[in-house]
ZADRENMAR-184657 format. One record per residue (C-alpha): residue number from 1; residue in three letters; z, x, y. Coordinates in steps of 0.2 Angstrom, whole numbers, m for minus. Example, Ala and Ser with C-alpha at 12.3 -4.5 7.8 and 13.67 -1.06 7.14 Angstrom:
<loses>
   kevex   lummi       z       x       y
       1     ALA      39      62     m22
       2     SER      36      68      m5
</loses>
This chain:
<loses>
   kevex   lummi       z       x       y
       1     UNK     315     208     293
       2     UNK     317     224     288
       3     UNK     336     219     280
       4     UNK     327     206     270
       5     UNK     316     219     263
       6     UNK     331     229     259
       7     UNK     339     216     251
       8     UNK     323     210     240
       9     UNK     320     228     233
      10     UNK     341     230     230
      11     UNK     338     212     220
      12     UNK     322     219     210
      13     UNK     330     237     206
      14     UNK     345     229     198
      15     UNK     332     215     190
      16     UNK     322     230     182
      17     UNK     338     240     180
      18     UNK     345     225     169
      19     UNK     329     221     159
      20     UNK     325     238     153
      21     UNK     336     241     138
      22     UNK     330     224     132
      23     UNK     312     228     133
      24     UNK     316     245     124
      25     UNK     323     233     109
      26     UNK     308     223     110
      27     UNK     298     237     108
      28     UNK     309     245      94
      29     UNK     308     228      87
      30     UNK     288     226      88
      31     UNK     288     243      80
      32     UNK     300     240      64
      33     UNK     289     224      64
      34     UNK     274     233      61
      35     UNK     281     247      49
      36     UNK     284     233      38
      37     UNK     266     226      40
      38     UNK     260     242      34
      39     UNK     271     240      18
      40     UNK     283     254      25
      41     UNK     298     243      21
      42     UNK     309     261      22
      43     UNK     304     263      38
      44     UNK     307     245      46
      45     UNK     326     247      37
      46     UNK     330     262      47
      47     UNK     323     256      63
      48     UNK     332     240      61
      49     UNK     349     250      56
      50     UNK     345     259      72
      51     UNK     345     243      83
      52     UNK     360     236      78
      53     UNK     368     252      82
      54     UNK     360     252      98
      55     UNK     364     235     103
      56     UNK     384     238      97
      57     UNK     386     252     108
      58     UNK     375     242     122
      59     UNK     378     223     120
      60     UNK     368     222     137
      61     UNK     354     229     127
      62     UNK     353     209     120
      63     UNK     363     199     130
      64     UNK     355     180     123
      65     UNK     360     188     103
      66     UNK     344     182     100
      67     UNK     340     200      92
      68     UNK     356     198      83
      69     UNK     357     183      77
      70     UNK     341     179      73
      71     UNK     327     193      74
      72     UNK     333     208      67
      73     UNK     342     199      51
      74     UNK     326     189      47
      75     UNK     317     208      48
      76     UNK     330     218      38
      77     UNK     329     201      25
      78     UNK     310     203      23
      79     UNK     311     222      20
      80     UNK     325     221       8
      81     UNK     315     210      m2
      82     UNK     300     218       0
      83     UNK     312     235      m7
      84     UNK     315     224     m21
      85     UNK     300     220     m26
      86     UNK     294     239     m26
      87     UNK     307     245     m39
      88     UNK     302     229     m50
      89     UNK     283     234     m47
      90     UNK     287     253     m51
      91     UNK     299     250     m67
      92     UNK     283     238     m72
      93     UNK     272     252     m69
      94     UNK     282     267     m79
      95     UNK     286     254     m93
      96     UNK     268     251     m96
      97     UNK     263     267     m95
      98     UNK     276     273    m109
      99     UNK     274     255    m122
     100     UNK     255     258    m120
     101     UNK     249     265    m139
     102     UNK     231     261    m146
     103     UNK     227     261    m163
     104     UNK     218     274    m170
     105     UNK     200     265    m177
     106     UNK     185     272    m186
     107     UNK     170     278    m175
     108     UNK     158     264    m172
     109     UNK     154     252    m159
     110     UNK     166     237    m167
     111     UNK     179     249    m163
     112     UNK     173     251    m143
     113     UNK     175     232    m143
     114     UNK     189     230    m152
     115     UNK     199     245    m136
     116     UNK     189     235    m124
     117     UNK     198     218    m131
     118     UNK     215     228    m128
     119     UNK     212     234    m113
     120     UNK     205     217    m108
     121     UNK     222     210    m113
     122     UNK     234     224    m109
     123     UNK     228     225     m91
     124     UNK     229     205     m89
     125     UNK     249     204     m97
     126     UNK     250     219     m84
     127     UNK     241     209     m70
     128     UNK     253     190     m73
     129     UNK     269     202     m75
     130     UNK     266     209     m58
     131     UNK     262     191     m50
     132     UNK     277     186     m61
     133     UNK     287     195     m49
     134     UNK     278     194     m34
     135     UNK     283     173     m36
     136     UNK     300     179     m40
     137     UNK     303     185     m24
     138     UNK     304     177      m5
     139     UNK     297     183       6
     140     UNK     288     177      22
     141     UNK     271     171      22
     142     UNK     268     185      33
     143     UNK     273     200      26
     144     UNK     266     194       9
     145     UNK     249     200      11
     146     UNK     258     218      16
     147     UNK     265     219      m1
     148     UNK     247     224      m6
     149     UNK     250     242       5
     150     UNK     266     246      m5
     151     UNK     264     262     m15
     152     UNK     268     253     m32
     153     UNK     257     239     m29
     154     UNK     243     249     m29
     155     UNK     249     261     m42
     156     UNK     249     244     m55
     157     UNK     234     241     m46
     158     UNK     225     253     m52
     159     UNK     234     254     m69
     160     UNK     226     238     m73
     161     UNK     208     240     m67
     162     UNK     206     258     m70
     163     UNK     220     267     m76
     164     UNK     222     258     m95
     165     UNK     207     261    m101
     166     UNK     207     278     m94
     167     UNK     220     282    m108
     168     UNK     205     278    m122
     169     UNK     193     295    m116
     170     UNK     200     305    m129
     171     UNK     196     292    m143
     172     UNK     181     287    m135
     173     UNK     174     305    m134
     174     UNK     174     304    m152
     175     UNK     166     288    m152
     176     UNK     153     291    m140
     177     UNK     146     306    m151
     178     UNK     142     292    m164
     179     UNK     136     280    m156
     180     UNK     125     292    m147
     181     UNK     116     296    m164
     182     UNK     113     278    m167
     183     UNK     106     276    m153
     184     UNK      94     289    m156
     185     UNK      89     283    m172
     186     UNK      86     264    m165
     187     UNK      78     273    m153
     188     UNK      64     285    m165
     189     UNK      62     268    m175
     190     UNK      57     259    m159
     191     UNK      44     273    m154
     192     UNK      38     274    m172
     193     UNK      35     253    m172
     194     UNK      28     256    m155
     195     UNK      14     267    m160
     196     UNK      10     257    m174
     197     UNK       7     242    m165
     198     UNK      m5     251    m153
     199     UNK     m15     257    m169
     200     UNK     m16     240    m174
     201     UNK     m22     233    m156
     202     UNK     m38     244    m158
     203     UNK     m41     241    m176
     204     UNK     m51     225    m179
     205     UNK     m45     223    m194
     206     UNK     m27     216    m192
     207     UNK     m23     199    m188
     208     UNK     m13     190    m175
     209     UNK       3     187    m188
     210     UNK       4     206    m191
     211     UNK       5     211    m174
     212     UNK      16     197    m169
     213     UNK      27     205    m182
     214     UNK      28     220    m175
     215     UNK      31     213    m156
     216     UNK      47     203    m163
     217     UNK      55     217    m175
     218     UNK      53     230    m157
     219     UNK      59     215    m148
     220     UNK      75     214    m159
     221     UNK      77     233    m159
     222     UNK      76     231    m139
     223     UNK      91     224    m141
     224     UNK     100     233    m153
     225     UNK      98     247    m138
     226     UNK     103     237    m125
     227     UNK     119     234    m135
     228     UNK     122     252    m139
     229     UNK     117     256    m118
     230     UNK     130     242    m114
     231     UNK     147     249    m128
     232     UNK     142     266    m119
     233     UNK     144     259    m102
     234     UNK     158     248    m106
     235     UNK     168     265    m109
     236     UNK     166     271     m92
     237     UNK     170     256     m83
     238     UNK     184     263     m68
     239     UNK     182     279     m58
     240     UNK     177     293     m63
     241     UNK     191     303     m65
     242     UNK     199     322     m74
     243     UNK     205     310     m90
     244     UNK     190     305     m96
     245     UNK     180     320     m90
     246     UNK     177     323    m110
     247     UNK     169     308    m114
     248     UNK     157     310     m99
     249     UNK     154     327    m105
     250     UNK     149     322    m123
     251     UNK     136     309    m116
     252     UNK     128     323    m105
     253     UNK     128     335    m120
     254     UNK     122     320    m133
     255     UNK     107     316    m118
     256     UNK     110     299    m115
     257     UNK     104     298     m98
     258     UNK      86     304    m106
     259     UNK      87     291    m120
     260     UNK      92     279    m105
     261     UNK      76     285     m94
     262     UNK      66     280    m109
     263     UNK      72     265    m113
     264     UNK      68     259     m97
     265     UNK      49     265     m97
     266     UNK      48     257    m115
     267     UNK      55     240    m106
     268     UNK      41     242     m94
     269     UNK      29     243    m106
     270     UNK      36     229    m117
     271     UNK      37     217    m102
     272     UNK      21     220     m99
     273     UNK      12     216    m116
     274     UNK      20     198    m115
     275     UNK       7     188    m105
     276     UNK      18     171    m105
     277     UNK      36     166    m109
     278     UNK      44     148    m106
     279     UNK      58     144     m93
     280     UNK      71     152    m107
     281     UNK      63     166    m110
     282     UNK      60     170     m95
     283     UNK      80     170     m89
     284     UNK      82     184    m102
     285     UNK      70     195     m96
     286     UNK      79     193     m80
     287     UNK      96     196     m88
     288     UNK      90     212     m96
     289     UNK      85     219     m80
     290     UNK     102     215     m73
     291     UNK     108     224     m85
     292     UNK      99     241     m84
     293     UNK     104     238     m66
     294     UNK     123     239     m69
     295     UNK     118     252     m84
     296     UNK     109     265     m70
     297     UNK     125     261     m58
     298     UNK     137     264     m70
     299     UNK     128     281     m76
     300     UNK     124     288     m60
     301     UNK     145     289     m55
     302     UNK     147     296     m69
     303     UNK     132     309     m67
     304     UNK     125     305     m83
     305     UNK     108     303     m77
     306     UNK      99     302     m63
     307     UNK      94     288     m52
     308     UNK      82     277     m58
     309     UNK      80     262     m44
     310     UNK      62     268     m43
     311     UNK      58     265     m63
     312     UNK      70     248     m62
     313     UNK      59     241     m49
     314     UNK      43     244     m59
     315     UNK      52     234     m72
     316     UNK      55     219     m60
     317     UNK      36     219     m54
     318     UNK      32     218     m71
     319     UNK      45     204     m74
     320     UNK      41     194     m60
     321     UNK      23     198     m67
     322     UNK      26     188     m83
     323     UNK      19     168     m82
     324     UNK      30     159     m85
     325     UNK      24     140     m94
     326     UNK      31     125     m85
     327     UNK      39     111     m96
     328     UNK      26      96     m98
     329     UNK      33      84     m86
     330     UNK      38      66     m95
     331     UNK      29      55     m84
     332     UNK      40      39     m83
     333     UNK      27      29     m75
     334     UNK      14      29     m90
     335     UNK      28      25    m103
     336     UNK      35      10     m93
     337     UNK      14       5     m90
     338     UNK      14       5    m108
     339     UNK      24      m7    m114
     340     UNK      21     m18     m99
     341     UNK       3     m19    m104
     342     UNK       6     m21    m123
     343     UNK      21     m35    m118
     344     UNK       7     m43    m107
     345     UNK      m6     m44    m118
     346     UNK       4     m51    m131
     347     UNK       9     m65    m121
     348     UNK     m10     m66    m119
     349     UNK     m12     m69    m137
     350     UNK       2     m79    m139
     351     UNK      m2     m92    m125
     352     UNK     m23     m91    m132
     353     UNK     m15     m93    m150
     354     UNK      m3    m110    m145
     355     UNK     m16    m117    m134
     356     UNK     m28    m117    m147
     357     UNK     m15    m126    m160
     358     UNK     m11    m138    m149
     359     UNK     m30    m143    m147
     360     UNK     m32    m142    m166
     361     UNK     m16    m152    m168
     362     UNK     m23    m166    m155
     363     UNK     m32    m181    m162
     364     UNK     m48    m189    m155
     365     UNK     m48    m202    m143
     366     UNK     m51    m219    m154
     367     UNK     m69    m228    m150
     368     UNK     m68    m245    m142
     369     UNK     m76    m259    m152
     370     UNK     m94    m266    m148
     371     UNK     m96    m284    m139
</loses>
């Protein structure tokens, strides 16, 4: 018995003995593996370079060659591509950053559209190059999504999203400072128009046309100051960042986030002196609130102003406040009744007006003669 035992734990040391260097190259392997998962293609190269060394000195250390012959090739494959695709992604990236040039434009908010148009395209030839070469390279299904964790990836990334218009802070600086003035002019028009319309509400005198003038023309200057609020928001799309610390500067010093506070309390106001609106109408109220949303989002990043959730959900109640009139409904049953009933009663009238010809039409019976 105890020669058995002997002999079994002989026959399990050399078992363990025999199977240890391969479970170290599995565990270099699983580790190369998941370098490469993490977008550390550098890494995986190294570790597979170091297990085919290893496995050269120790051929017991993969004694099936299914490491090899199969694994480790398939690996070093996947990260050289995955190499290769990096340099393509980073001479992208450097080549836009040196072709990029902007024109210089007059101050105004055409010429905030017309960078936004660029950037618009600029960042989406950037974006279809990079998936141009993404498609131009194999590469498992598995390590594809990893690609999204190399360096340059991201670095064209954030070129595209962020980093393009970025470069436009110096010009927009300039433009902001403009566009802040008009704004303030739109802005004393709309107060002025505002107060005049509240003397005409207590004087008896003025008529309904007048005053629904005045609510139109503040109406329209509403949203020649939502416009203005949307070019200034428009240049500071992307994070916050040293490059366009100039332009946010010149919105703080131009107050922008106080003309912003009062635009939302006029809005408030406004919504609430409209006492009904149809199904249309009412989507635009919505929209406009949305978009004094995204306007308080963007400002706050930027630390142009501060929060104003609490004002923008007075301006919801007094949205949702608004009644809004329902379309007449076509009622399909009367129109179909109606013609049924006139179809029926001209067959009426028809059948009354043939009878009646046909007893005109009809001769009397002749009398039989007397006896």
């Amino acid at each position: 018995m105890k020669n058995a035992i002997k002999i079994l734990t002989v026959f399990f040391i050399l078992i363990l003995g025999y199977n240890l260097p391969a479970q170290d190259i599995e565990q270099l392997y699983k580790q190369a593996k998941s370098a490469l998962l993490d977008g550390d293609y550098a890494k995986a190269s190294t570790m597979v370079a170091d297990m085919q060394q290893r496995i050269q000195l120790d051929p017991n250390m993969d004694p099936n060659g299914a490491y090899t012959k199969k694994l480790l090739p398939r690996l070093e494959q996947a990260a050289d591509n995955m190499e290769e695709i990096a340099m393509a992604l980073d001479a992208l990236y450097k080549n836009t950053q040196s072709t990029l040039v902007f024109p210089e434009l007059p101050p105004s908010a055409d010429a905030v559209q017309q960078y936004t148009d660029m950037v618009k395209k600029a960042s989406q030839q950037l974006l279809t190059r990079r998936d141009s070469i993404l498609a131009s390279h194999e590469l498992d299904p598995e390590f594809r999504e990893a690609v999204r964790k190399v360096e340059t990836y991201s670095q064209v990334e954030q070129l595209a999203t962020s980093g393009i218009i970025q470069q436009l802070s110096d010009k927009f600086a300039g433009i902001a400072v403009v566009l802040t003035d008009s704004l303030k002019s739109i802005d004393k028009r709309y107060q002025d128009l505002t107060a005049q319309l509240e003397k005409m509400k207590k004087s008896a005198t003025t008529n309904r046309a007048e005053r629904e003038k005045l609510q139109k023309q503040l109406a329209q200057l509403s949203q020649e100051r939502m416009n203005y609020m949307n070019t200034l928001s428009e240049m500071l799309i992307g994070e916050p960042t040293p490059e366009n610390q100039q332009l946010r500067s010149a919105l703080i010093d131009n107050n922008v986030g106080t003309v912003f506070n009062g635009v939302i309390q006029n809005e408030i106001k406004r919504v609430q002196d409209i006492s009904e609106v149809d199904s249309a109408g009412y989507k635009e109220l919505v929209k406009q609130y949305e978009r004094l949303r995204n306007y308080n989002q963007i400002f706050i990043k930027n630390n142009i102003t501060e929060d104003q959730s609490v004002a923008l959900a007075k301006y919801l109640a007094a949205v949702n406040g608004v009644k809004v009139l329902s379309p007449t409904k076509f009622n399909f049953v009367l129109w179909i009744l109606i013609p049924f009933l006139a179809i029926v009663i001209l067959l009426i009238i028809y059948y009354f007006w043939i009878n009646r010809g046909t007893k005109k039409a009809t001769p009397p019976p002749a009398s039989k003669p007397s006896v």
